[in-house]
C-alpha positions, 0 to 999 in steps of 0.5 A: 366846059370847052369851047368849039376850039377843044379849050377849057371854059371855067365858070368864071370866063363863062360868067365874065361873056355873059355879063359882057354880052348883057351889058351890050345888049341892054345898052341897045335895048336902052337906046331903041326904048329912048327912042320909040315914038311913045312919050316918057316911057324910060327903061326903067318902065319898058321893064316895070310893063315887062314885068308886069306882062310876065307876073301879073299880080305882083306886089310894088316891092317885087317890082322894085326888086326886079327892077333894082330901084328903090320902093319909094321910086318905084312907087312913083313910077307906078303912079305915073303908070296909074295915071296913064292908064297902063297900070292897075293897082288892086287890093289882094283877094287873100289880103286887102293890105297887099296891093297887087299890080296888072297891067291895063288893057292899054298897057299890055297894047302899048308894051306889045308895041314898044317890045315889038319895036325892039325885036324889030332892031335887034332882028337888024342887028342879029341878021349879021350873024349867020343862021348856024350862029343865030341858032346858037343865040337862041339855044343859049337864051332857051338856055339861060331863062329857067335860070333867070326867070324873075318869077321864082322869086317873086313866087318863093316871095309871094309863098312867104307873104301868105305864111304871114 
């Protein structure tokens, strides 16, 4: 790999940026979610909804591994999100000990919000860039999803549950 000055890129320097770059971006994503008007909504949830939105009918454990944090957190973190009507839990249809979550209609409204307020201060911060660079941005993260697309391992370990 080389990069625009014609030097070679190992994987590792490539990796090196990206973590780099995630940890940065993640701690402004972390401070706008701190601050969004919304009561008690930590990142922790702002990610749990995400989640949510993108995989609905997932499973607690494959919350808590998205997540990083574990069941017994998660569980009550879900909790909070039940009882304020954002999250809904629901018996599986193939198997009625496997509880799957969606988010509410007032869930999905209030993710949609609180991520729309992040674009909105990321947008302030990428109108830095000139648009040759922004349309780089956007070429890496098209890019990088399918490889991080959370969703094949809940899919690979949804697929496993069934075979049980």
């Amino acid at each position: 790999m080389m990069n625009a000055g014609g030097r070679s890129i190992s994987l590792e320097e490539c990796a090196q940026e990206v973590v780099d770059g995630v940890l940065l971006l993640m701690h402004s994503v972390y401070v706008e979610v701190k601050n969004l008007p919304t009561p008690d909504l930590s990142m922790s949830q702002f990610r749990a909804l995400a989640f949510l939105k993108l995989l609905p009918g997932v499973s607690l454990s494959e919350v808590a591994a998205h997540i990083g944090i574990t069941l017994a957190s998660t569980s009550k973190m879900i909790d909070g999100l039940v009882a304020r009507n954002l999250v809904m839990r629901r018996n599986s249809s193939t198997d009625r000990r496997y509880i799957t979550l969606t988010l509410t209609e007032q869930g999905q409204s209030l993710f949609e919000s609180a991520r729309h307020r992040v674009e909105i201060h990321l947008a302030g911060k990428l109108k830095a860039l000139p648009e040759a660079e922004r349309a780089t941005v956007m070429e890496a993260m098209q890019a990088l999803r399918p490889i991080f697309m959370p969703g094949q391992e809940a899919i690979a370990a949804r697929a496993q549950d069934a075979q049980r």
